[in-house]
C-alpha positions in Angstrom: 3.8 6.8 -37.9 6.9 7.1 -36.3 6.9 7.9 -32.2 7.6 11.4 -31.4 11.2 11.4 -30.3 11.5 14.9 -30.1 10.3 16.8 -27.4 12.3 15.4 -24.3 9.9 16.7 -21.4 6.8 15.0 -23.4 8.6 11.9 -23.2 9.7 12.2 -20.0 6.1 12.6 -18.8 4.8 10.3 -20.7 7.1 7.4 -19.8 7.2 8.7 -16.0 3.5 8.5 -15.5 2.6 5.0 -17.1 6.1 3.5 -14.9 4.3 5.2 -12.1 0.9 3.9 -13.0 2.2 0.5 -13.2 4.3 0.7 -10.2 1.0 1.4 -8.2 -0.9 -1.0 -9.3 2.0 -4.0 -8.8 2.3 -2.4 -5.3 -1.4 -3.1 -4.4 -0.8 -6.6 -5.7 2.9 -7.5 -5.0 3.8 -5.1 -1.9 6.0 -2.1 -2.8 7.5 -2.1 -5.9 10.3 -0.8 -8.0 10.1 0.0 -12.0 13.1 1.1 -14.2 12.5 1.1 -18.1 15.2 1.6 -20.7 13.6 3.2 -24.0 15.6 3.5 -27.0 14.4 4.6 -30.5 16.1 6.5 -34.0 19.2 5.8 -32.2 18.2 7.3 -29.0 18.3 5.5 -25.7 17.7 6.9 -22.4 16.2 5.5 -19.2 14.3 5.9 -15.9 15.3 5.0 -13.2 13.5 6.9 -10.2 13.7 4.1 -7.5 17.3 3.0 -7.8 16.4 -0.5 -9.2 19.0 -0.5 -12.4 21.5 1.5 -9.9 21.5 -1.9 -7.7 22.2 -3.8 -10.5 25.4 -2.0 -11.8 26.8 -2.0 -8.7 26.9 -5.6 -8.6 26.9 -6.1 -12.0 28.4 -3.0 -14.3 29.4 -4.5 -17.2 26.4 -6.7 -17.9 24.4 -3.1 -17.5 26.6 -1.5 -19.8 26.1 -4.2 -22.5 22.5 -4.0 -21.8 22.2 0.2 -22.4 23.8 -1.1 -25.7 21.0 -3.4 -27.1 21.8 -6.7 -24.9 18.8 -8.1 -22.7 20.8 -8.6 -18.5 21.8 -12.6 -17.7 19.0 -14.2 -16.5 20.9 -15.4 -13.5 21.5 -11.7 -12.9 17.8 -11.2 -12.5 16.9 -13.8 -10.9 19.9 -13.9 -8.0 18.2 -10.1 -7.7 14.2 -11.0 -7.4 14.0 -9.0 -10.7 11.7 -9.9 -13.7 12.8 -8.4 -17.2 10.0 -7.7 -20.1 11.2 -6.7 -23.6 8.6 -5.3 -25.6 9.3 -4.0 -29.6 7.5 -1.8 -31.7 8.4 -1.9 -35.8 7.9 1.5 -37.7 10.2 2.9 -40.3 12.7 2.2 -37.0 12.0 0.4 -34.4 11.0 1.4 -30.5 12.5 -1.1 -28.1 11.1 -1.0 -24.2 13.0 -2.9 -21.8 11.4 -2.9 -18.5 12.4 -4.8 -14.8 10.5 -4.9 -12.3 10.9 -5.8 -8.5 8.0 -6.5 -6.3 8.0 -7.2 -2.8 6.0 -10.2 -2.7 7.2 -13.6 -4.7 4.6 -13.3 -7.1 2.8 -16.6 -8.8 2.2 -16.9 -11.5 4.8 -14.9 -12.6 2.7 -14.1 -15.9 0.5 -11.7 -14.8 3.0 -9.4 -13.8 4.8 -9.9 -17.2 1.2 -9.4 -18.6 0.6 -6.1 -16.7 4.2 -4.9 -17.9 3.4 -5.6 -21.2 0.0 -3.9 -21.4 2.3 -0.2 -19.9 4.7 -0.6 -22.9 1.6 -1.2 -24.8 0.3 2.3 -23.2 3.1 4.4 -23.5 3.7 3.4 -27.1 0.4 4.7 -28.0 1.2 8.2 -26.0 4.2 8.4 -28.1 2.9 7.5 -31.2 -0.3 9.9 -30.3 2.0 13.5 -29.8 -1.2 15.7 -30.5 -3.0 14.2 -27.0 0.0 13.0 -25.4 -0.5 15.0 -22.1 -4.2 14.3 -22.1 -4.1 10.9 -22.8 -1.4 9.6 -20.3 -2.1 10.9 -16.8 -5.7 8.9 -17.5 -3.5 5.6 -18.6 -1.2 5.7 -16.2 -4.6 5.5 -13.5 -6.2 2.7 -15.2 -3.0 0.9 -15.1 -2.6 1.3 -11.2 -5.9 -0.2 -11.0 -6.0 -2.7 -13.7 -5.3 -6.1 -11.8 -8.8 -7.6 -11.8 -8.5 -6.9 -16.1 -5.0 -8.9 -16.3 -6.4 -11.4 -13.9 -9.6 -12.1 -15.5 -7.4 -12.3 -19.1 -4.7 -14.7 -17.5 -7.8 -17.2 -16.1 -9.4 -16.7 -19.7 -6.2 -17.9 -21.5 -5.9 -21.3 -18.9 -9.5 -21.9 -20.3 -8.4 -21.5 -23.7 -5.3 -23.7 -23.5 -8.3 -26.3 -22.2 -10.1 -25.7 -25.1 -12.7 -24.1 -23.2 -14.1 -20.6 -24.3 -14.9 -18.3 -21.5 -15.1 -14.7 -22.0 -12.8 -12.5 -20.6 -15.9 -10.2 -20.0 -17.5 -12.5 -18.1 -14.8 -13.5 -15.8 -13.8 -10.2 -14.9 -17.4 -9.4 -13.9 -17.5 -12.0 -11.6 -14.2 -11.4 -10.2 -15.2 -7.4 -9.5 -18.5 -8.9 -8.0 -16.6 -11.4 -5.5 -14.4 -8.1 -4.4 -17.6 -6.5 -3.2 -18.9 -9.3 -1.5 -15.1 -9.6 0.5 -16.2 -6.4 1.4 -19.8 -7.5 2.5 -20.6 -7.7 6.4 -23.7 -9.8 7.1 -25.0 -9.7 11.0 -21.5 -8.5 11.7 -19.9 -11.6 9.7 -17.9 -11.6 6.8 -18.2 -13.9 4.2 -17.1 -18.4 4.2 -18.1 -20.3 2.0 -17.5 -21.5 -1.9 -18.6 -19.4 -4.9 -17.9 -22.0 -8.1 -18.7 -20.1 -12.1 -19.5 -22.4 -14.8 -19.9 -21.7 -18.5 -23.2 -23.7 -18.7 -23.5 -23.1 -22.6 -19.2 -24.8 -23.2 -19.8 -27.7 -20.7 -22.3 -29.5 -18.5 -22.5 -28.1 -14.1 -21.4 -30.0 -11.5 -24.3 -32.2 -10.0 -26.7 -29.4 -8.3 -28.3 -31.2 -5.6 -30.8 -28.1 -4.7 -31.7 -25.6 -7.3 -32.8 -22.0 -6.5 -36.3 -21.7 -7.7 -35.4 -17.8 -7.9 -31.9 -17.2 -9.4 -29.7 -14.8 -6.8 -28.3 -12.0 -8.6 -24.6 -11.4 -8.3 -24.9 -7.9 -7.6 -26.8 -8.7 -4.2 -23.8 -8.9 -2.4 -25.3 -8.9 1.3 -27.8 -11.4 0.2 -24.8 -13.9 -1.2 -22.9 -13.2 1.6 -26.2 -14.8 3.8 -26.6 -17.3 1.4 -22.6 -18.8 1.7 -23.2 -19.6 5.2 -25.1 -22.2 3.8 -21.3 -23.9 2.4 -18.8 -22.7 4.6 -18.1 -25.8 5.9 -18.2 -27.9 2.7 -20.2 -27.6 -0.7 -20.5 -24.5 -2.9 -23.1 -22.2 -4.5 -23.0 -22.7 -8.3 -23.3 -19.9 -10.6 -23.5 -19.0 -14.3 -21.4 -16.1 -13.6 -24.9 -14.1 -13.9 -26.8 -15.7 -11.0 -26.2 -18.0 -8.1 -28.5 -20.8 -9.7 -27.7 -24.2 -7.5 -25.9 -25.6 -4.4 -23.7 -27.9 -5.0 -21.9 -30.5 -2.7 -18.4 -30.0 -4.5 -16.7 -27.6 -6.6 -16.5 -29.0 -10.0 -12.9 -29.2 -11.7 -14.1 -26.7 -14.0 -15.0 -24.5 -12.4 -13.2 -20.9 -11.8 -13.5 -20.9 -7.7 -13.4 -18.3 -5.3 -13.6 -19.6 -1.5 -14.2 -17.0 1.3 -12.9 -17.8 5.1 -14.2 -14.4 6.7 -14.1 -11.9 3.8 -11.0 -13.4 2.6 -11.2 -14.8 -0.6 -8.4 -17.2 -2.9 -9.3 -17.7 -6.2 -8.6 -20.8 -8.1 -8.6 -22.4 -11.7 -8.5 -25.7 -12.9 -6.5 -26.1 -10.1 -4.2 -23.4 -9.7 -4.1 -20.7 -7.5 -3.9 -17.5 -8.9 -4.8 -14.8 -6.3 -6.4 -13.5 -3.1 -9.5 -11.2 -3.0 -8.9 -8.9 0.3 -11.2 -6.1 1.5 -11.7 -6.0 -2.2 -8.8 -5.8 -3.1 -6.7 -8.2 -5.8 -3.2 -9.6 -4.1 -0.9 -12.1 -5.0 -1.4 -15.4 -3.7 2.1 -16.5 -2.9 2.8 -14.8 0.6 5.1 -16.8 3.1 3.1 -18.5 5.4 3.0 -18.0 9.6 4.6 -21.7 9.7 7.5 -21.4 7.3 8.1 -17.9 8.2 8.4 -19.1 11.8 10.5 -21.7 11.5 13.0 -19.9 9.2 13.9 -17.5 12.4 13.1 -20.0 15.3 14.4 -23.6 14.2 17.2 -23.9 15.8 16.4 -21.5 19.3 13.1 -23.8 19.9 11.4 -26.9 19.5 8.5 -27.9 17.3 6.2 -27.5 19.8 6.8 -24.1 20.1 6.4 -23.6 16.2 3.3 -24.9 16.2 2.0 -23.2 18.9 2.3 -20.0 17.5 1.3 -21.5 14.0 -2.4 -22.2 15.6 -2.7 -18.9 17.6 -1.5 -16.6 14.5 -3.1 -18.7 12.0 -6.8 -18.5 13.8 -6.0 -14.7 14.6 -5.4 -14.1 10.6 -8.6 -16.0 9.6 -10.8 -14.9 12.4 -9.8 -11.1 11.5 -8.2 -10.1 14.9 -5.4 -8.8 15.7 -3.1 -10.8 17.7 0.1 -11.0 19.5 2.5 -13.6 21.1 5.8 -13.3 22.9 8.4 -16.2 22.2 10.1 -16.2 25.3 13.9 -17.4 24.5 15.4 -17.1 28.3 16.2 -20.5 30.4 14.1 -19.6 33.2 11.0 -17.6 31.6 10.3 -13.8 32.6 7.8 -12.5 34.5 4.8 -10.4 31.8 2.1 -8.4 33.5 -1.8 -10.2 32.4 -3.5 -13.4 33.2 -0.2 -15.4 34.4 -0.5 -19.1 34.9 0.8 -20.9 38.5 1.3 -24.2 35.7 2.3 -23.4 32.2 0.8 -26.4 30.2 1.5 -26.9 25.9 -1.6 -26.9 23.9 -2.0 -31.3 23.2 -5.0 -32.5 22.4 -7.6 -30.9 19.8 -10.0 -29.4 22.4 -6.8 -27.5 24.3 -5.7 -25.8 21.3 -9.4 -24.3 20.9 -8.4 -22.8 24.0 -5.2 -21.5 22.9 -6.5 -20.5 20.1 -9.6 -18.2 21.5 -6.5 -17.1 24.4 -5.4 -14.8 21.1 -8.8 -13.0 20.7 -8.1 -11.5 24.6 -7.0 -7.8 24.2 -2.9 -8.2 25.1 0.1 -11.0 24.4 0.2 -14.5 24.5 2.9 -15.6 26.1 4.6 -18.6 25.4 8.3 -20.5 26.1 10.6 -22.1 23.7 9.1 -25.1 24.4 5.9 -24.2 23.1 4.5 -24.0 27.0 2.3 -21.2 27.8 2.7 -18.6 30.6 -0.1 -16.7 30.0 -2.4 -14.6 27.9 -4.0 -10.9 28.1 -0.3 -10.0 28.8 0.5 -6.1 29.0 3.7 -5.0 27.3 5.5 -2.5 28.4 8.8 -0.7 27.1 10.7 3.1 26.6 10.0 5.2 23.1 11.8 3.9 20.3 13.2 5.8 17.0 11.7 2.5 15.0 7.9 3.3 16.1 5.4 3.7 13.1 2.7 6.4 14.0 0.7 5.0 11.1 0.2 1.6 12.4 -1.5 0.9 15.8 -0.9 0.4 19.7 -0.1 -3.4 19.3 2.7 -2.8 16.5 4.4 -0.2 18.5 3.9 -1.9 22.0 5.6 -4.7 20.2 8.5 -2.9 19.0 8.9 -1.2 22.3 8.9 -4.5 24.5 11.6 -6.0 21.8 13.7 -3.5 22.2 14.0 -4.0 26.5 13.8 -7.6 26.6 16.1 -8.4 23.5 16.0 -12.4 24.6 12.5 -12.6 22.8 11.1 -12.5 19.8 7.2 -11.0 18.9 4.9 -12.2 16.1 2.2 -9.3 15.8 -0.4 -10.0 13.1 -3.0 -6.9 12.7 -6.6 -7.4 12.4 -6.2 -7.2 8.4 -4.0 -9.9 8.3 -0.6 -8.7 7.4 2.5 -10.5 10.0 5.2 -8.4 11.3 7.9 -10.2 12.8 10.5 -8.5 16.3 13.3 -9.4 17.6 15.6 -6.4 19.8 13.7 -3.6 18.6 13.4 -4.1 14.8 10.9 -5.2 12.4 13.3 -8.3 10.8 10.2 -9.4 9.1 6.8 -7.4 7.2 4.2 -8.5 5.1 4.7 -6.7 2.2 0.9 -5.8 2.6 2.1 -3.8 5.9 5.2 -2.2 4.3 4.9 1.6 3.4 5.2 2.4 -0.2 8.1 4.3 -0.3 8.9 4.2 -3.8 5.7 6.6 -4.7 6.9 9.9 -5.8 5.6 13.7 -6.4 6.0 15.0 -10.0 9.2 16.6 -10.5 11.1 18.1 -13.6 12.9 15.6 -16.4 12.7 11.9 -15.6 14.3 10.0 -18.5 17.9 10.5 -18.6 20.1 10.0 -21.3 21.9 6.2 -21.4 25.7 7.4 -21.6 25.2 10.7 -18.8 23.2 7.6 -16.5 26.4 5.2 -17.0 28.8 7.9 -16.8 27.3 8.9 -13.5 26.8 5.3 -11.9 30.3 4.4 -12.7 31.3 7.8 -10.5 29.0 6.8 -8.0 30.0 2.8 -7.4 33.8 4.8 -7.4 35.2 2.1 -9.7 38.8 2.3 -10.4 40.1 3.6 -13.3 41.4 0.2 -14.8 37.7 -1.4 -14.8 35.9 1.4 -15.9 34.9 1.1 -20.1 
C-alpha cells in the first residue's frame, strides 16, 4: 500500500502530533527540545518546522539546506557545530517515503542512541498513520502520547541490546519492568527518607549471581516499593540487594559486573550496565545522565576571578544540597574587600580545611538563606537574607530563593549566585540574569496549541527563508 499523500490537512496532523509527541517526551529526558522533519514521497516534499530548528540552520548554512530539501542528508559538521542529531528513516512501496528528522535537545545526551532510537520509533509511527488513511485521526493523537512517554520502553530496549552484543539474553520485558518498578520506588518516602542504596538484576537462568552472602528466606516482591525502600537502607553505604528482576532474593556485598544496576542516593537513582551509564531515575521520572556537573560548571564561569579554594567550596555545599534534596544557595563574593549580607555574619571568616570543617560547611547550606563566601573560598557567613528591587527577569513559577537570587544579582552586579532548588536542578546569576539553567529547570517553550496546516511545502519554506535571512540577490539559487 502506498501512504496516502493526498489529503494535505490529514498529513499535516498526522505528522504534527507524532513530532509533538516525540518532542515531549525528549523534553522530559533531554530538557526542552526542538523537532523539524522533512517528509518527501511520489515526488512530494514538504516540511515542519514549528520551532525554528531548520530556520537556524539556513541562516547559517543556506545552501547545504537547499541541497538537503533536494534529497541530500546536511554535513555532519553542520550538525554537530549546531548540537543537532539527524535520523534518516526510508520506507519502500511502489515509491518510496523518505523521513528526515533533526533533533536538538537541551541536555548533551549519552548515549546518543537512545534518542536516535526514540526518533526512529516516531518515523516508524507516522508511517503507519499514513499508510492507515481509514484511522488516521484516531490512531495518531493516541501515538503521538505514547511516544511522549515512551522513554523507559527505548531504555529498557537500548540496555537489552548491550546484553545482546554480550551474548547475554535478557528480555526486553523484563528489563523494562524493573526499570518502571525502580521509578516508583524514587518516588517512595520511608520515615520521611528517600531511598540509598544499590538495587543489582540478574538473569539467574543466562548466568550464575554474584556471591549472596545472606539470602531472604521470603523473596521481597518488587512491587512493595515502601518495603524495598526500608530494606536499601541496609546497602546504602556499600553492598547491594540482588534481584531476579521479580523479587529482591539476596544481599550482596558487591554489584556483580553483570548486573543491570540502579543506585539510589535519596530518591535519586543512575542506572548502569556492564559498566555504562545510561540514565537517571528522578521523582520517577527517566532523564539523561550526562548533565554538567556543579564542579565543571563552576569552574567554567569562575576560573580565572577565583582560586580553587573557592571552587571547591561551593562544589561541597551545592553538591550535599543536590544529594540531600534541599534547596540551597551561595553568594560568590567577587569585591576586594567583601560586602556586608544581613544573617549569621562571622567576626573571622575561616576556609573549610580539614574533613570534619567541611561537614560544617556543608550542613551551613541546609539553614533557610545564603551562604556566603569570598573569592578565596573563605566564608562570611550563612542564613544570609537577600535583598534587592523587582526585576523584569523574575519567574513567578519558580520559588522565593530563585527570584531573591535574581533580585540580589541584579544590585550587587560584583557577585555571582549558584541557587540549586530542592529537586536538584542548578541555576547559575551573575547582574541580574540566569547565564546558566539546568535544562531540568528551563520552561518548555517549544510546546505548542493546535493550530491550522503544519507541513509546508519544501520550495514556498525555502522561498520564504531566503526572504527572511534577506540574502542578496547574487547568492540566492
Amino acid at each position: 500500500m502506498t501512504p496516502n499523500f493526498v489529503d494535505s490537512n490529514a498529513r499535516s496532523h498526522s505528522a504534527f502530533w507524532i513530532a509533538d509527541g516525540l518532542r515531549a517526551g525528549l523534553a522530559q529526558f533531554a530538557g526542552p527540545t526542538k523537532v523539524a522533519l522533512i517528509m518527501s514521497c511520489n515526488g512530494t516534499t514538504e516540511l515542519l518546522d514549528e520551532q525554528g530548528l531548520l530556520l537556524d540552520l539556513a541562516k547559517k548554512d543556506i545552501r547545504s539546506v537547499e541541497k538537503m530539501l533536494n534529497g541530500d542528508i546536511l554535513p555532519a559538521s553542520l550538525l554537530s557545530s549546531n548540537n543537532i542529531l539527524a535520523v534518516l528513516e526510508e520506507f519502500e512501496y511502489d515509491s518510496k517515503e523518505r523521513q528526515y528528522w533533526l533533533i536538538k535537545t537541551t541536555a548533551d545526551v549519552r548515549p546518543q542512541q537512545i534518542v536516535e532510537d526514540w526518533t526512529k520509533e516516531a518515523a516508524r509511527f507516522l508511517h503507519t498513520s499514513l499508510c492507515s488513511e481509514s484511522h488516521l485521526y484516531s490512531a495518531t493523537i493516541p501515538s503521538s502520547v505514547a511516544l511522549s512517554d515512551y522513554g523507559v520502553h527505548i531504555i529498557g530496549s537500548y540496555i537489552s541490546q548491550i546484553y545482546r552484543n554480550q551474548n547475554v539474553q535478557v528480555l526486553y520485558p523484563q528489563i523494562t519492568n524493573a526499570l518502571q518498578d525502580c521509578a516508583k520506588i524514587s518516588q517512595a518516602v520511608e520515615e520521611g527518607a528517600r531511598p540509598s542504596g544499590t538495587l543489582a538484576f540478574l538473569d539467574f537462568s543466562k548466568h550464575k549471581p554474584a556471591e549472596m552472602f545472606a539470602q531472604f528466606d521470603q523473596p521481597i516482591s518488587l512491587a512493595e516499593y515502601k518495603r524495598i525502600t526500608k530494606v536499601l537502607q541496609c546497602v546504602k553505604s556499600g553492598g547491594s540487594l540482588i534481584s531476579d528482576y521479580n523479587y529482591i532474593v539476596a544481599i550482596s556485598r558487591v554489584a556483580d559486573d553483570k548486573a543491570m544496576t540502579v543506585k539510589f542516593e535519596h530518591g535519586i537513582g543512575i542506572v548502569n550496565c556492564l559498566g555504562e551509564t545510561i540514565c537517571k531515575i528522578v521523582d520517577g521520572k527517566f532523564r539523561c545522565a550526562d548533565v554538567q556537573d556543579i564542579f565543571d560548571l563552576t569552574k567554567r564561569y569562575l576560573d580565572a576571578a577565583v582560586a580553587e579554594e573557592c571552587i571547591l567550596c561551593i562544589q561541597t555545599i551545592l553538591e550535599t544540597a543536590r544529594t540531600r534534596r534541599h534547596g540551597c544557595t551561595v553568594v560568590v563574593d567577587l569585591e576586594s574587600s567583601a560586602q556586608v549580607i544581613n544573617g549569621e555574619r562571622l567576626k573571622t571568616p575561616f576556609l573549610a580545611g580539614d574533613e570534619q570543617v567541611k561537614k560544617i560547611v556543608e550542613n551551613m547550606g541546609t539553614v533557610d538563606g545564603a551562604v556566603h563566601i569570598d573569592q578565596k573560598g573563605q566564608i562570611h557567613g550563612f542564613g544570609c537574607l537577600l535583598d534587592g528591587s523587582m526585576s523584569n527577569n523574575e519567574d513567578r513559577s519558580r520559588g522565593a530563593r530563585y527570584n531573591s537570587a535574581l533580585r540580589f544579582s541584579q544590585a550587587r552586579a560584583a557577585s555571582f549566585l549558584f541557587v540549586v532548588s530542592s529537586d536538584g536542578p542548578l541555576t547559575i546569576f551573575k547582574a541580574g540574569q540566569a547565564i546558566y539553567s539546568d535544562p531540568f529547570s528551563t520552561v518548555d517553550e517549544y510546546r505548542l496549541p493546535e493550530r491550522g496546516a503544519y507541513l509546508r511545502d519544501a520550495a514556498q519554506w525555502l522561498e520564504g527563508a531566503e526572504k527572511e535571512i534577506n540574502l542578496p540577490g547574487w547568492l540566492k539559487p
